[in-house]
C-alpha positions as CSV (number, residue, x, y, z in Angstrom):
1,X,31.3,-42.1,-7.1
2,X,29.6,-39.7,-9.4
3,X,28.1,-40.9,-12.6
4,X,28.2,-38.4,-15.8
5,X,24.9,-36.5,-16.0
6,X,24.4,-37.5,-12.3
7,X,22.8,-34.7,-10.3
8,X,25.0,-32.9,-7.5
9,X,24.2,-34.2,-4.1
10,X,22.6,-31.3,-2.0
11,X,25.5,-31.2,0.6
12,X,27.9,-29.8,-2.8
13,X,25.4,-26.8,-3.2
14,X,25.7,-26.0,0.3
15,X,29.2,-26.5,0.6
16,X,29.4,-24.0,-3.0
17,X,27.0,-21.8,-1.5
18,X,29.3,-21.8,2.2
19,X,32.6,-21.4,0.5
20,X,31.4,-18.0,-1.8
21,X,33.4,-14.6,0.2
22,X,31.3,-11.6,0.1
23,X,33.0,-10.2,-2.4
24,X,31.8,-12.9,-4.8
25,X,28.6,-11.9,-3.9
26,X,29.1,-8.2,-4.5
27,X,30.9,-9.0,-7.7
28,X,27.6,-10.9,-9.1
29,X,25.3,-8.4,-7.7
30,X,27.0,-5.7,-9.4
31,X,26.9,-7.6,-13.0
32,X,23.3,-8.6,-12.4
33,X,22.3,-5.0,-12.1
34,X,24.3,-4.0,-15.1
35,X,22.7,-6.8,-16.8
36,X,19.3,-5.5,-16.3
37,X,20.0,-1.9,-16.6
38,X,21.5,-1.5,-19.9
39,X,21.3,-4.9,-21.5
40,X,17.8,-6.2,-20.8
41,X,15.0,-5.0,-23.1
42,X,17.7,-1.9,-24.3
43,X,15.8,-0.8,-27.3
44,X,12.3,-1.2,-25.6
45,X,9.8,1.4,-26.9
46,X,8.8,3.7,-23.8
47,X,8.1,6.8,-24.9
48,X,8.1,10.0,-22.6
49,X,4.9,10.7,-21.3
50,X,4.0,14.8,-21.3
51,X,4.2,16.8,-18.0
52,X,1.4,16.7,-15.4
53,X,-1.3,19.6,-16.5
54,X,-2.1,19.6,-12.6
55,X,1.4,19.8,-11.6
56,X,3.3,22.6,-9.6
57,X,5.1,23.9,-12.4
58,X,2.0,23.8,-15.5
59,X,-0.8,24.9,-13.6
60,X,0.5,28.6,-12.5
61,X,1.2,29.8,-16.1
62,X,-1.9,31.4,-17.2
63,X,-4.1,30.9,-19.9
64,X,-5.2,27.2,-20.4
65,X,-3.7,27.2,-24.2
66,X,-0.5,28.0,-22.8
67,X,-0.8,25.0,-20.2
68,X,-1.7,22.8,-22.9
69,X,0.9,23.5,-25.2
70,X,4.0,23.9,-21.7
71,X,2.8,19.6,-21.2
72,X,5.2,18.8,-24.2
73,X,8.2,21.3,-23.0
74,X,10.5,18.4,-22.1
75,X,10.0,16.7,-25.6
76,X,10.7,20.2,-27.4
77,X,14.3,20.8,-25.7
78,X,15.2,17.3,-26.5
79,X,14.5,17.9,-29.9
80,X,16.1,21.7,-29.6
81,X,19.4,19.8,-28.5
82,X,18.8,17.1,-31.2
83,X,18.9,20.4,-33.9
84,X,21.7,21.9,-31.9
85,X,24.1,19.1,-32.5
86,X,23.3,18.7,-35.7
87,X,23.4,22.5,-36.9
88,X,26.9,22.0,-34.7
89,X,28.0,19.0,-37.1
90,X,26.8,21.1,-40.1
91,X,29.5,23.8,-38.9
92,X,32.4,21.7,-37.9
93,X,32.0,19.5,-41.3
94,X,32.6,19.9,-44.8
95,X,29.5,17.6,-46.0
96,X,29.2,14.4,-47.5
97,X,29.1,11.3,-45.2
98,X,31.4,13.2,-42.4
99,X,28.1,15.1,-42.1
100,X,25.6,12.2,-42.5
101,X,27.4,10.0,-40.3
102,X,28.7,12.7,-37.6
103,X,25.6,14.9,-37.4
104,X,22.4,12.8,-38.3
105,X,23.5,10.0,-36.2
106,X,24.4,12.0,-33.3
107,X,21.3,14.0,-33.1
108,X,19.0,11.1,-34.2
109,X,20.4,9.6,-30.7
110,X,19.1,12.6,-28.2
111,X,15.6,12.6,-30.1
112,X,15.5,8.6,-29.5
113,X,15.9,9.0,-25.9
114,X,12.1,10.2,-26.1
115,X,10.9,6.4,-27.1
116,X,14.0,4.2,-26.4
117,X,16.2,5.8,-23.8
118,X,18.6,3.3,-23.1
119,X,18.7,2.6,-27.0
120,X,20.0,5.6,-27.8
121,X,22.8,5.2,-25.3
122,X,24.5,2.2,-26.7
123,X,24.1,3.9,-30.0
124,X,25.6,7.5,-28.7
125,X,28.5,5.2,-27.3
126,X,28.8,2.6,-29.9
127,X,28.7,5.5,-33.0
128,X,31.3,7.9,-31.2
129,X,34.3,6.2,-32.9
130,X,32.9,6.7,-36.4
131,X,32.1,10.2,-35.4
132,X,35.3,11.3,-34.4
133,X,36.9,9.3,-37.3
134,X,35.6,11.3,-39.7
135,X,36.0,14.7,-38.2
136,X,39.6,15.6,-37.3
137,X,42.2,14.1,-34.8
138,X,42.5,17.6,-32.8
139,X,38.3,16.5,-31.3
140,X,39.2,12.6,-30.4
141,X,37.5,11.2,-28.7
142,X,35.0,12.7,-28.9
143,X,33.7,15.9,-32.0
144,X,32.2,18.5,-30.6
145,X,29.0,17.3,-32.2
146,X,29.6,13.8,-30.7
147,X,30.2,15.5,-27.3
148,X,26.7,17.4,-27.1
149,X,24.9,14.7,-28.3
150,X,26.6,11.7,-25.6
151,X,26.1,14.4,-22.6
152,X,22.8,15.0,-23.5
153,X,21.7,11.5,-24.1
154,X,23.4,10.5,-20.8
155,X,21.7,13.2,-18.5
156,X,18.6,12.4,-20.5
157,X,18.7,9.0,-19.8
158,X,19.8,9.3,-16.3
159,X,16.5,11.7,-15.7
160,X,14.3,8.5,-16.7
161,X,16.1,6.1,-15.4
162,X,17.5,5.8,-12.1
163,X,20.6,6.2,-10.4
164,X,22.3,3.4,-10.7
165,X,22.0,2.9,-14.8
166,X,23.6,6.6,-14.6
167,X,26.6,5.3,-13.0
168,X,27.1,2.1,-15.1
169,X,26.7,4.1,-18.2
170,X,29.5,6.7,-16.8
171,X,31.5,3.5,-15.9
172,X,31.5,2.5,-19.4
173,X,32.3,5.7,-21.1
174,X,35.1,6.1,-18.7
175,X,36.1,2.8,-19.5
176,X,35.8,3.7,-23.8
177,X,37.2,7.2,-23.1
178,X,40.2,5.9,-21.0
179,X,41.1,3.0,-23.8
180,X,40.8,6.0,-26.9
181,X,43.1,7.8,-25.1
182,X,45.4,5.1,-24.3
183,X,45.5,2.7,-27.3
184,X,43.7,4.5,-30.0
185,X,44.5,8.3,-29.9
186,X,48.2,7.8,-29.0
187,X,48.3,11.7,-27.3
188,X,46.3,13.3,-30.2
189,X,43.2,15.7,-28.9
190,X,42.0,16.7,-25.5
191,X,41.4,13.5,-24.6
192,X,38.8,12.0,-22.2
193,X,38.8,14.6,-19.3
194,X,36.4,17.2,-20.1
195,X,33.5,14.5,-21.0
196,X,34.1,12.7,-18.1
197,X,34.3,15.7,-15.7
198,X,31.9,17.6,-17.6
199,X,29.1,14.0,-17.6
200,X,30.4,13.0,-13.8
201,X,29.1,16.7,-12.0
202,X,25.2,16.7,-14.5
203,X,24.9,12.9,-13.7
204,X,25.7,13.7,-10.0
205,X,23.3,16.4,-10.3
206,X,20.5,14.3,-11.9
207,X,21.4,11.5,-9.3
208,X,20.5,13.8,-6.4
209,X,17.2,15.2,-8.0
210,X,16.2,11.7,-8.8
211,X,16.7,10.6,-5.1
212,X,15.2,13.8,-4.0
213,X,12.2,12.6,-5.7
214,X,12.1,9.0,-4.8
215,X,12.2,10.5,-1.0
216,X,9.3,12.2,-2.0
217,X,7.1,9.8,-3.1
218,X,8.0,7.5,-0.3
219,X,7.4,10.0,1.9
220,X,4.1,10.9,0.6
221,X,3.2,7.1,0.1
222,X,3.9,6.6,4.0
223,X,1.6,9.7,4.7
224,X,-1.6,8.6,2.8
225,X,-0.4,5.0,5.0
226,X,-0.4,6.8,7.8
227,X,-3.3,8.9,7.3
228,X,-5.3,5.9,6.5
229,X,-4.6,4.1,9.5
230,X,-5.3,7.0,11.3
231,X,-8.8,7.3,10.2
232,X,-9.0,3.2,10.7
233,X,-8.1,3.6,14.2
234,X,-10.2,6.8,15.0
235,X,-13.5,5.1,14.1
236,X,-12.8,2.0,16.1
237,X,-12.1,4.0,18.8
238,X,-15.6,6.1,18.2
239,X,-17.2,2.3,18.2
240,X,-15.4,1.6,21.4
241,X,-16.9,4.4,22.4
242,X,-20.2,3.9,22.0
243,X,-20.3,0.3,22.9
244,X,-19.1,0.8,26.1
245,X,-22.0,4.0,26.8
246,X,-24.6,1.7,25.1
247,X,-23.3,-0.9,27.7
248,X,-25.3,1.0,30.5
249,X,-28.8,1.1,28.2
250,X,-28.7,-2.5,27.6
251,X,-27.7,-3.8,31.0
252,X,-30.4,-1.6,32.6
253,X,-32.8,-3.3,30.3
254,X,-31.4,-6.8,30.8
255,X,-31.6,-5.9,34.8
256,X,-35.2,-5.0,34.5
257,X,-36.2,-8.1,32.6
258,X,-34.6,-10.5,35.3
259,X,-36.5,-8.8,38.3
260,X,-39.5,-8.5,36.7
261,X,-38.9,-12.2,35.9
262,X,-38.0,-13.1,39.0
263,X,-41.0,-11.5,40.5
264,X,-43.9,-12.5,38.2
265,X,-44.5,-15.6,39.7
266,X,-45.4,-14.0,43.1
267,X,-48.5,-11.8,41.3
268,X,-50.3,-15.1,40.8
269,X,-52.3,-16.9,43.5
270,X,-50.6,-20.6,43.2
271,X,-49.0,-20.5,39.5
272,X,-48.4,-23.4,37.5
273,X,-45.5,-25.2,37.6
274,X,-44.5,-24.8,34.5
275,X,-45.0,-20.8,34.4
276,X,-42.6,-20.7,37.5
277,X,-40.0,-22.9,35.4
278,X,-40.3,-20.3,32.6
279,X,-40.2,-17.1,34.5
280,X,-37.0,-18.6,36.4
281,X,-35.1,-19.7,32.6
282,X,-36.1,-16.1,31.7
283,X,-33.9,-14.6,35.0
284,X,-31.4,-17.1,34.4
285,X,-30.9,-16.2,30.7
286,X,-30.9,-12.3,31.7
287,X,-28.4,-12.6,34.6
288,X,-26.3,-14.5,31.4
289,X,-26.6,-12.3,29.4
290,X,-25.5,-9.7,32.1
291,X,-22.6,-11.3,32.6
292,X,-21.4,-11.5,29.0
293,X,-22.3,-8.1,28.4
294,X,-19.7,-6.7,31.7
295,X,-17.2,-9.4,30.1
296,X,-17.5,-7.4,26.1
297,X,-16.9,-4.5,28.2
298,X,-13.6,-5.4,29.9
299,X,-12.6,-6.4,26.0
300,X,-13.7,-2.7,24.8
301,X,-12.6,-1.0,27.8
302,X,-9.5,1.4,27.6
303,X,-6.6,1.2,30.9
304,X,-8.0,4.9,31.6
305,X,-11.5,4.2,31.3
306,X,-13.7,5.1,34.5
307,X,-17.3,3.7,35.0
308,X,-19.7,6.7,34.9
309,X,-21.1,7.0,38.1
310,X,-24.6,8.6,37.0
311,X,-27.2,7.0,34.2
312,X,-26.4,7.7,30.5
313,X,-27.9,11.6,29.7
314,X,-31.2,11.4,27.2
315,X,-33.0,14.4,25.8
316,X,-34.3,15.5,28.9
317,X,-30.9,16.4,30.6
318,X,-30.5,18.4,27.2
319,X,-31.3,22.0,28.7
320,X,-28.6,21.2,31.3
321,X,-26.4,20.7,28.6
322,X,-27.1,24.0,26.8
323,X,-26.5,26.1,30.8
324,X,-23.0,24.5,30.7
325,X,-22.8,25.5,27.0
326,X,-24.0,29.6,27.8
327,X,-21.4,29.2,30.5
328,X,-18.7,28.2,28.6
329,X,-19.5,31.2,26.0
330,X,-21.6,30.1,23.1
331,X,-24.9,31.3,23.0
332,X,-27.5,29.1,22.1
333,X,-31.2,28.6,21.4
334,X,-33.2,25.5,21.4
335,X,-36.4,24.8,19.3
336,X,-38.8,21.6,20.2
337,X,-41.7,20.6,17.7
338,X,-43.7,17.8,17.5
339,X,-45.3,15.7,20.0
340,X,-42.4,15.2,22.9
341,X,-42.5,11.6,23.7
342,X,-40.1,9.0,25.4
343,X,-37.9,7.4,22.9
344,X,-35.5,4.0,22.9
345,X,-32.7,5.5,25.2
346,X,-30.2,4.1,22.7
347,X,-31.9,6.9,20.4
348,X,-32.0,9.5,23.0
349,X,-28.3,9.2,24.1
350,X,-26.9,9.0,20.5
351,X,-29.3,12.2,20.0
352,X,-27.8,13.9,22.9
353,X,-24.0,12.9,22.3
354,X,-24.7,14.0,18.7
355,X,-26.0,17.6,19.8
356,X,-23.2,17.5,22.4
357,X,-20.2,17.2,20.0
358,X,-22.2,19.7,17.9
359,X,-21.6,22.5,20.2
360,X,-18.5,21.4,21.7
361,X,-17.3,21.9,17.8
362,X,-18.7,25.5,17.6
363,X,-17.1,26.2,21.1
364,X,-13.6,25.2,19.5
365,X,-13.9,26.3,16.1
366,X,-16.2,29.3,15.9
367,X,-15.6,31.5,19.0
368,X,-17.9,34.1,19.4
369,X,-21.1,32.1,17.5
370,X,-24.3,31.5,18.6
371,X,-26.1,28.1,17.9
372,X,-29.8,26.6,17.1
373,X,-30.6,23.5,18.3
374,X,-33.8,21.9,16.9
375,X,-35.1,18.7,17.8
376,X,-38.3,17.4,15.9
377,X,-40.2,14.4,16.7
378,X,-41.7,12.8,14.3
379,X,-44.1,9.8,13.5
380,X,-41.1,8.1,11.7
381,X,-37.9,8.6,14.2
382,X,-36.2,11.9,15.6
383,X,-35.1,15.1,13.3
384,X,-31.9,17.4,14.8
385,X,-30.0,20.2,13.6
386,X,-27.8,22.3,14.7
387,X,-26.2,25.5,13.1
388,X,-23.7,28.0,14.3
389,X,-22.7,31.5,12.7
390,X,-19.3,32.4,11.8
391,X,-16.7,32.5,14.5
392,X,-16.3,36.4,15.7
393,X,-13.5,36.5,17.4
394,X,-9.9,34.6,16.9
395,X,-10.1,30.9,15.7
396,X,-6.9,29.1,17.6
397,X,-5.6,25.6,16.2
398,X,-7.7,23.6,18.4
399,X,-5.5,20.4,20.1
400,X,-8.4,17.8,19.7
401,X,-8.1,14.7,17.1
402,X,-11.1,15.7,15.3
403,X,-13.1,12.5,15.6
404,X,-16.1,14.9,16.7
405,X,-17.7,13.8,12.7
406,X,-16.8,10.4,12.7
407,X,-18.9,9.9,16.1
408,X,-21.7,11.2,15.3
409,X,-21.7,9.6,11.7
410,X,-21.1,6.1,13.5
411,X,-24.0,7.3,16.1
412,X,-26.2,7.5,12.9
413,X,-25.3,4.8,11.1
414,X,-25.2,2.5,13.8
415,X,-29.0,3.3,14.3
416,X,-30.0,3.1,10.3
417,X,-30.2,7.0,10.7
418,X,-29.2,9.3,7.9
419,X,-26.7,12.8,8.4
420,X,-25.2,15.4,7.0
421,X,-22.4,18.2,8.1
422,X,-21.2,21.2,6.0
423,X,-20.4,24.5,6.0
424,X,-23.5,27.0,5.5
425,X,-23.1,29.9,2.8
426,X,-23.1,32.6,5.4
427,X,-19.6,31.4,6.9
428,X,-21.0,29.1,9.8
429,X,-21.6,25.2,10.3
430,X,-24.7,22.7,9.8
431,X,-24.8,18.8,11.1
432,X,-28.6,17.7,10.5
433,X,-29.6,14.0,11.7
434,X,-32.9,11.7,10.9
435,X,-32.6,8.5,13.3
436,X,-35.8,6.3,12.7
437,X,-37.9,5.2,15.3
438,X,-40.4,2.6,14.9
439,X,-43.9,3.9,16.2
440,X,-45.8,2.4,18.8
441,X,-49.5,0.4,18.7
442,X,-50.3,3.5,20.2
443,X,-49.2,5.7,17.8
444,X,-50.2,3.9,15.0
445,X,-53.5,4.2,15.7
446,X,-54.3,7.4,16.7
């Protein structure tokens, strides 16, 4: 048994919450969105904020005084229809409190929809009894004043709003115009039918824009998703990339250092002990380290992905490079200064994949150019830049993914290098790299 004040056992809430229908559901739903729509916070002050300066419609009128002033153009029509219904009160009344009560208050309810939309509703509804009181029987329910003012502070409202607080409010002036007509007017006036015809097609209308608009931004919102994931997923596959070329520079070093380890010990006449132990942990810890480097690469590797079957290029394969470039159309014209020297092939194949996707951009995107390729060596690291003129013949929409940039930036910063790319003032395109090299003993000192 159940004492008084005694708690519910769980198993009643379940069986409550098994035995509601749908409809229930529906039912509460519905008065939970009425609730918060027109009831919570009505008379909140949230004032209209002025158009966007940068907007479609304000920033093709010309002159910029003209685009400030065009910002408040909402706010002036409410406040024309405001003056509207009341110079409309003015006409159909004789004065006196018909006209204080059936023209101020009407028109002071459109100009509150700029601070307190949903405010001036209940007080366009509630004050719409007065207002045809006073005026004459032939307008009930609604004076012709009253009937500006309650269509414009409904499509108003609707417009800053959302949908759904645009039907409830037609539900509940139906539901007023429907009881004046039945209880109240007794057959006297027009009736209801014209202000809920006339309020059901501009609601319907501001309904449709509003959605329209909500699309919009959902639509935009999933683009700049989109659009950011696309850029995520380019530059890990640009990583990818390079990890798996770099594979091939760091195995072949890792290679060299276990057979030079393994064959130290046989340049000594009778070595110590303890050198051969150390020469043989040093092969042991390349072949390891051999072995986790092909395992990274299976993780990196795509399903298409073939081994290459000759070395990684470096700057000496470069004039090759520049034959298959003339070949393919695009003129070009290499410059070397400096003291040529060997480099850390990590830095000479980023160098050549950077000058590589340099051309292979001006081949796509400038047809008809000719490029400069200049490679400086330097005591601190490696200089390039490469410029093409303007395309001279037709540019076509070229089918790549346009990672070309965000490889060579990785190339760059991957190696504590510095780059930049932009369009030159005579039309063409400029990428200019700095990757730092540390400089030998031997360069230090001479």
């Amino acid at each position: 048994m159940l004492t008084t004040g005694a708690p519910a056992p769980a198993y009643l809430h379940y069986v409550t919450q098994k035995t509601r229908s749908p409809e229930y559901d529906l039912a509460q739903g519905a008065l939970s969105g009425l609730r918060q729509d027109l009831f919570h916070d009505a008379f909140a002050y949230r004032p209209l904020p002025p158009l966007n300066a940068e907007g479609p419609l304000v920033r093709r009128l010309p002159g910029e005084r003209i685009r400030r002033g065009a910002v408040w153009l909402p706010h002036t029509v409410v406040l024309f229809l405001a003056l509207c219904t009341l110079l409309l009160s003015y006409a159909d009344d004789e004065g006196g409190l018909a006209f204080v009560i059936g023209g101020f208050v009407p028109a002071g309810a459109v100009a509150m929809t700029l601070v307190r939309p949903v405010g001036a509703w209940w007080v366009s509804l509630i004050s719409t009894p007065f207002v045809a009181v006073l005026g004459s029987w032939n307008d009930w329910p609604w004076a012709p004043a009253g009937f500006l003012s309650h269509l414009t502070v409904l499509v108003v409202v609707a417009l800053r709003t959302r949908p759904r607080t645009a039907g409830w409010m037609w539900v509940i002036t139906a539901a007023y115009g429907m009881f004046a007509d039945t209880v109240i007017s007794r057959g006297y006036g027009p009736g209801a039918a014209p202000m809920l015809v006339t309020s059901a097609v501009l609601l319907l209308m501001v309904s449709m824009i509003l959605v329209r608009r909500e699309a919009k931004e959902e639509v935009a919102a999933q683009q700049t998703v989109t659009a950011t994931e696309r850029d995520r997923r380019t530059l890990l596959e640009e990583r990818t990339t390079i990890a798996r070329e770099l594979h091939d520079v760091v195995a072949h070093h890792m290679s060299v250092v276990a057979i030079q380890a393994e064959a130290a010990p046989y340049r000594v006449e009778n070595p110590p002990e303890e050198l051969e132990k150390a020469f043989a942990t040093i092969r042991e810890n390349a072949v390891a380290a051999l072995t986790e480097l092909r395992r990274i690469l299976g993780v990196v590797r795509a399903e298409d992905y073939q081994a290459p079957d000759a070395p990684q290029p470096v700057l000496a394969d470069l004039d090759n490079l520049l034959s298959n470039v003339r070949e393919a159309g695009l003129e070009t014209e290499k410059t070397v200064t400096g003291a040529v020297r060997e480099l850390p092939q990590g830095v000479e194949l980023s160098a050549y994949r950077i000058i590589q996707e340099a051309l292979s951009n001006a081949l796509r995107h400038a047809p008809g150019s000719t490029a400069k390729i200049e490679v400086s060596y330097v005591l601190g690291g490696l200089g390039l830049r490469i410029v093409n003129t303007p395309p001279r013949g037709l540019v076509k929409p070229s089918p790549g993914a346009g990672h070309g940039i965000t490889g060579m930036r990785e190339r760059v910063t991957m190696l504590s290098g510095e780059m930049t790319a932009a369009p030159t003032e005579e039309g063409g395109y400029e990428v200019t790299a700095f990757i730092p090299v540390a400089a030998t003993p031997a360069e230090e000192t001479s």
